[in-house]
N, C-alpha and C positions, 0 to 999 in steps of 0.2 A: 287755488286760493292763496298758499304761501308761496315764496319762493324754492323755487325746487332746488339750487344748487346752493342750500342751508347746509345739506346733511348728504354724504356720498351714498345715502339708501336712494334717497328724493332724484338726485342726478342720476342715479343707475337706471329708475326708475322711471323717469322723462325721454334720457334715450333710447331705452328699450321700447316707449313706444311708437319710435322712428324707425326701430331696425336695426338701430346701433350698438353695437358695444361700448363696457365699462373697463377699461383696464384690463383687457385684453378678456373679459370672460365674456361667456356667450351670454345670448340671451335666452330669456325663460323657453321661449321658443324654439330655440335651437337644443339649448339643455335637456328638455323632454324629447325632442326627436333623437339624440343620440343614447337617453338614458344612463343611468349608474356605470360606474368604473366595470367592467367583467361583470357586469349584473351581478353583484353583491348583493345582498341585505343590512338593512341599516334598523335602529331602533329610533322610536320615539320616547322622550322621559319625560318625565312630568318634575321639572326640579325646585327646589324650594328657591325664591328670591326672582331667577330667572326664568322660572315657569317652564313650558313647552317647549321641548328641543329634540333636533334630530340629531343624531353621531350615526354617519355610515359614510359610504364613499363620493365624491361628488360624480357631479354629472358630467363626464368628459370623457372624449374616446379612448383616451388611451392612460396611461399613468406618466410618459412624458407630458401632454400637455398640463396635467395636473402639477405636474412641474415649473411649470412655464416654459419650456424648453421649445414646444413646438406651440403654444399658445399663441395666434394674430390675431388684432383689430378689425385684418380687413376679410368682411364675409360681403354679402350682394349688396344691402346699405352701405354702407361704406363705399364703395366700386364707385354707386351710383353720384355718392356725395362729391368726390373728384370729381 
């Protein structure tokens, strides 16, 4: 309905459902197949103002990429896109 490239949730959100990455993070898809940093545990809080939130590790294979260090764009969409 709106335009999607308003807001970088909206454009993360459009190419994710091509297959594409946002600034080098994965997508939801990819992020659940690889799961939490070392399998951590994370909480959810309920906080005042900001509501519902989670604080734990992201979902990346290793702690370099959470870095950016070893973070790419290019996953099989991408390939395809070239």
């Amino acid at each position: 309905e709106g335009n999607e490239v308003i807001s970088e949730v909206g454009l993360e959100n459009r190419l994710n459902k091509d297959g594409l990455r946002y600034r080098l993070n994965r997508t939801q898809k990819e992020a659940d197949e690889v799961g939490r940093l070392e399998g951590l545990p994370g909480i959810t809080l309920n906080l005042p103002i900001i509501g519902e939130t989670f604080i734990g590790p992201p979902k990346v294979a290793s702690i370099w990429e959470a870095l950016g260090f070893t973070a790419t764009s290019n996953n099989e969409a991408r390939q395809n896109e070239k």
